[in-house]
MMTF fields as JSON, N, C-alpha, C and O atoms, coordinates in Angstrom:
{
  "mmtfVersion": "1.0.0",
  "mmtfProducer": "UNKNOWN",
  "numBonds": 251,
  "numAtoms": 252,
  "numGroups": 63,
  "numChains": 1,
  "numModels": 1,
  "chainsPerModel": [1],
  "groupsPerChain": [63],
  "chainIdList": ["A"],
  "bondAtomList": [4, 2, 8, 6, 12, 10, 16, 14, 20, 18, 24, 22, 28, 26, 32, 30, 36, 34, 40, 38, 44, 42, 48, 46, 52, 50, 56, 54, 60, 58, 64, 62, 68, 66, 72, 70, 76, 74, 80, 78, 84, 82, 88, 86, 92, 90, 96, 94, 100, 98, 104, 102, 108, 106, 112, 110, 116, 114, 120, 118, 124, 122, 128, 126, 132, 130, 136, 134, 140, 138, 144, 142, 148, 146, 152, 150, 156, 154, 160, 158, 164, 162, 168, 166, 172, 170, 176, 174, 180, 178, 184, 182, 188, 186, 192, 190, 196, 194, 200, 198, 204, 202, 208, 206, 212, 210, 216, 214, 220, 218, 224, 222, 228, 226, 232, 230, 236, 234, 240, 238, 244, 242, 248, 246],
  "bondOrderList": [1, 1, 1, 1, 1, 1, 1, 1, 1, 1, 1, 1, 1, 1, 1, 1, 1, 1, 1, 1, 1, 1, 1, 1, 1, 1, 1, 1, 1, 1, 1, 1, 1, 1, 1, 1, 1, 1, 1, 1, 1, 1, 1, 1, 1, 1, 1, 1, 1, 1, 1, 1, 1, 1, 1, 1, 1, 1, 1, 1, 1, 1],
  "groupList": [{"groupName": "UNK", "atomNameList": ["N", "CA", "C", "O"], "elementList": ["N", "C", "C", "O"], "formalChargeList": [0, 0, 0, 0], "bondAtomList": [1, 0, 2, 1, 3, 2], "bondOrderList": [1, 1, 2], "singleLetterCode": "X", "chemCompType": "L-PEPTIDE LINKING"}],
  "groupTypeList": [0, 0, 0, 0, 0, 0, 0, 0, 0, 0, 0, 0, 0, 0, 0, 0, 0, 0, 0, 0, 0, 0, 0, 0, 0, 0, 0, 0, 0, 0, 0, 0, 0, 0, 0, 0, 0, 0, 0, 0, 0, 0, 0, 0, 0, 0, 0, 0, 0, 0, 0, 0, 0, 0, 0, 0, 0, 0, 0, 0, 0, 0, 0],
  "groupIdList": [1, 2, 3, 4, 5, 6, 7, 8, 9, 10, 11, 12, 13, 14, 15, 16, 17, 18, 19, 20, 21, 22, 23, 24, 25, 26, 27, 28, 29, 30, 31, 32, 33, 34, 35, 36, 37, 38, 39, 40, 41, 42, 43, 44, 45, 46, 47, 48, 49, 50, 51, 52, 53, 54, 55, 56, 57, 58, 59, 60, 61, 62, 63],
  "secStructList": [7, 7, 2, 2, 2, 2, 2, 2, 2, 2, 6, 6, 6, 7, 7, 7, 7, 7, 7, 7, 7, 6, 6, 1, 7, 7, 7, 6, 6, 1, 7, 2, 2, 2, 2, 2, 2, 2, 2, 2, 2, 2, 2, 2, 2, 2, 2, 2, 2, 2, 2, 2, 2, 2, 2, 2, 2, 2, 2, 2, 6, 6, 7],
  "xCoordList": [161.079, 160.957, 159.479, 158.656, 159.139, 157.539, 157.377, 158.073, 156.338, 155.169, 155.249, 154.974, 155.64, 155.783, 157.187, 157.622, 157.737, 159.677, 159.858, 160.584, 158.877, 159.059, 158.825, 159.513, 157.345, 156.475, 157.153, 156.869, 157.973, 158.407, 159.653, 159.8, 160.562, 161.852, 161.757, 162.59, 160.619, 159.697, 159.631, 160.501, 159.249, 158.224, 159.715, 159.599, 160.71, 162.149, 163.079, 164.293, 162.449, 163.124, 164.229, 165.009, 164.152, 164.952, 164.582, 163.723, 165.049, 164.485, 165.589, 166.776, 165.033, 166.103, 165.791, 164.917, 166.75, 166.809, 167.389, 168.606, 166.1, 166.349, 165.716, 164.991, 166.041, 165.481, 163.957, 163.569, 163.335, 161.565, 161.874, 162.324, 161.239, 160.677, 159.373, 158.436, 159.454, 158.589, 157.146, 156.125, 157.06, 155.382, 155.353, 154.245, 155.932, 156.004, 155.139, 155.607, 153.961, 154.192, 154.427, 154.54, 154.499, 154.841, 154.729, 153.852, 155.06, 154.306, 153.981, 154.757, 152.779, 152.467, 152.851, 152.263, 153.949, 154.589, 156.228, 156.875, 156.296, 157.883, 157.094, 156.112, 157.647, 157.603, 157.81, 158.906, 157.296, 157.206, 158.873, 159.442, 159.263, 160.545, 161.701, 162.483, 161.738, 162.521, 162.077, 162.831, 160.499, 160.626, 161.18, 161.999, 160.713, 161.338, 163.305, 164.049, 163.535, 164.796, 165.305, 165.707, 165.462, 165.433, 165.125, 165.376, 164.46, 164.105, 165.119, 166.172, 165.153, 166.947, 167.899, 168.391, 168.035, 169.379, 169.74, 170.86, 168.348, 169.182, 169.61, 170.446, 168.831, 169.794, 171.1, 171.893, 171.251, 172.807, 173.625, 174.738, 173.305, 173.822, 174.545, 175.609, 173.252, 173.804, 174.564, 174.742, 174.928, 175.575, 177.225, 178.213, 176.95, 178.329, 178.862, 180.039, 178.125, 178.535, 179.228, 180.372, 178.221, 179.221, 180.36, 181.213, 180.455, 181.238, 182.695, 183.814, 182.586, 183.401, 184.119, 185.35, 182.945, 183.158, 183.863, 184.699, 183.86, 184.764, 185.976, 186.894, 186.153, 187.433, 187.583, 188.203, 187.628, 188.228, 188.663, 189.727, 187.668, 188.082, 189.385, 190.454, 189.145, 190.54, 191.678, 192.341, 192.145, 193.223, 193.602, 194.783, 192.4, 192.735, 193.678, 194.78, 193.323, 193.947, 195.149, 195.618, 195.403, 196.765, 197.839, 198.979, 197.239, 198.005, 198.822, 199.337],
  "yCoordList": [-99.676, -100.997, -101.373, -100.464, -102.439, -103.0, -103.088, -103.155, -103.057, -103.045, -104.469, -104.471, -105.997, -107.132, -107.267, -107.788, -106.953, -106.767, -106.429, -107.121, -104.939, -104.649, -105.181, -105.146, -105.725, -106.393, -107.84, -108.667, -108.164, -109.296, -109.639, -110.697, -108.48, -107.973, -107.6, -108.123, -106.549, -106.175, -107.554, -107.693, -108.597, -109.747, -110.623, -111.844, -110.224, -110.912, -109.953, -110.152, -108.805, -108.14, -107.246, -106.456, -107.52, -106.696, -105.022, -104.724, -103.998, -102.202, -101.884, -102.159, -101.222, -100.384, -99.157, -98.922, -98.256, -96.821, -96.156, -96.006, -95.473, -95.025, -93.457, -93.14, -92.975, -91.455, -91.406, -92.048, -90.273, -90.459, -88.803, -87.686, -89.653, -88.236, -87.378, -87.834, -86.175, -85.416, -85.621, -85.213, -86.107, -86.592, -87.898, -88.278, -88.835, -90.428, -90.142, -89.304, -90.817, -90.537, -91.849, -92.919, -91.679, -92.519, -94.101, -94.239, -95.243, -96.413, -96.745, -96.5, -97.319, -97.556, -98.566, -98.79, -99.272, -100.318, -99.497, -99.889, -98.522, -97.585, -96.792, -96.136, -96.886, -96.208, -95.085, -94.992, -93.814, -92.41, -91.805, -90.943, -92.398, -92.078, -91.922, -90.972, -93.076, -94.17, -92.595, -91.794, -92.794, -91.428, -90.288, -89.651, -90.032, -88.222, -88.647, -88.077, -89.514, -89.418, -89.403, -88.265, -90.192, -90.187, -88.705, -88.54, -87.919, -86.784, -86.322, -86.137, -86.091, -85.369, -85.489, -84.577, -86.904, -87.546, -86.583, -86.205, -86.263, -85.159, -83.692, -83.015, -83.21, -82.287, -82.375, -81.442, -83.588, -83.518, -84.005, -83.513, -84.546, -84.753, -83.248, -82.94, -82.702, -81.384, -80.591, -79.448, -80.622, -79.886, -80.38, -79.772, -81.956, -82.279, -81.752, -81.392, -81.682, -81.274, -80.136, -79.813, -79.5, -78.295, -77.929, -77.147, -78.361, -78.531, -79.233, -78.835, -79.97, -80.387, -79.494, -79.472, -78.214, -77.743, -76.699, -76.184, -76.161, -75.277, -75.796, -74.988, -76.746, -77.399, -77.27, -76.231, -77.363, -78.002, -76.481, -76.176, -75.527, -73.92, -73.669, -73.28, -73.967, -73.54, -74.054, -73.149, -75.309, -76.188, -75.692, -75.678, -75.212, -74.067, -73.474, -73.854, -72.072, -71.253, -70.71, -69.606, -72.065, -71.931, -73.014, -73.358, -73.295, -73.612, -72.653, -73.145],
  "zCoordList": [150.945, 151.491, 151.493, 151.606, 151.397, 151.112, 152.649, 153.662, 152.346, 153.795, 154.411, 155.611, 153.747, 154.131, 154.326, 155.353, 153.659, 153.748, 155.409, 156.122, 156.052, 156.74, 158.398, 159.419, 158.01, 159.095, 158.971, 159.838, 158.012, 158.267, 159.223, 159.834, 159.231, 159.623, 161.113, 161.853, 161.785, 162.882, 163.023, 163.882, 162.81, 163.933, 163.884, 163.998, 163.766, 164.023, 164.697, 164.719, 165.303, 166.187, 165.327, 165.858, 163.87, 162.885, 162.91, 162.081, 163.653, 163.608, 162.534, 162.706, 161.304, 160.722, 161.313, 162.148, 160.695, 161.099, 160.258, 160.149, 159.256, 158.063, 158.452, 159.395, 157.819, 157.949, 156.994, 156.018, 157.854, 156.961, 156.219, 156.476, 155.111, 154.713, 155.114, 155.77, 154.659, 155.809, 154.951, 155.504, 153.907, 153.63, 153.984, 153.607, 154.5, 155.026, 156.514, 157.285, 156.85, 158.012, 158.702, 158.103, 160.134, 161.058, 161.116, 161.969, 160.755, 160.634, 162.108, 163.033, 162.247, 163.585, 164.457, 165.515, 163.998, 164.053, 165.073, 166.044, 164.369, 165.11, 166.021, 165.676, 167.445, 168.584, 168.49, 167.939, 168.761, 169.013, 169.22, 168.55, 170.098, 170.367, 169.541, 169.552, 168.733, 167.966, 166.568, 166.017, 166.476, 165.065, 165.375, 164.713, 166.413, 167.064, 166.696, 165.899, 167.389, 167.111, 165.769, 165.524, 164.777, 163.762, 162.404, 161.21, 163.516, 162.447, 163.28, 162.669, 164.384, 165.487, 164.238, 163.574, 164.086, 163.537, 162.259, 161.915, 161.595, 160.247, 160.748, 160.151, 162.106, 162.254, 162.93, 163.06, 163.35, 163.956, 162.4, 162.217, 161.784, 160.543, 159.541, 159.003, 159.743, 158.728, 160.137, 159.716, 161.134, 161.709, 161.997, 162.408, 161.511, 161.198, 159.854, 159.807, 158.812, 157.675, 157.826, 157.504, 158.447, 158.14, 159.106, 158.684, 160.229, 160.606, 159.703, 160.029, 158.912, 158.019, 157.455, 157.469, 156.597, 155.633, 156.373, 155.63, 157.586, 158.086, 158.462, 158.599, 158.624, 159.078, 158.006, 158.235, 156.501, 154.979, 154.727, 154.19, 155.202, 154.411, 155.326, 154.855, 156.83, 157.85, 157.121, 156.615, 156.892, 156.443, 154.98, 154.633, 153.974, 153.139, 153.187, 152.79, 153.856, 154.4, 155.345, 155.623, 155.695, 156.211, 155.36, 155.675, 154.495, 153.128, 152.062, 151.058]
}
């Protein structure tokens, strides 16, 4: 996303909530909180996954 795309979206109260990559750093524009969470969000993400993937092997197996 462009840097004006963004600050334009921000000064209309528009927050996305995209995940950062770990060489991105922080824009100073997103609140501390708001980033901490967001890096949270991929580990609750991969802990749903796999959670998935054990439910898919169980239902397997009693097939």
């Amino acid at each position: 996303m462009s840097k004006e795309l963004f600050q334009n979206l921000f000064s209309q109260d528009i927050h996305l909530v995209t995940k950062l990559k770990k060489n991105i750093k922080t824009k100073s524009l997103t609140p501390m909180f708001k980033a901490y969470m967001i890096r949270k969000r991929a580990i609750v993400e991969t802990i749903f996954d796999q959670l998935k993937i054990v439910r898919w092997s169980i239902q397997d197996t009693e097939v």
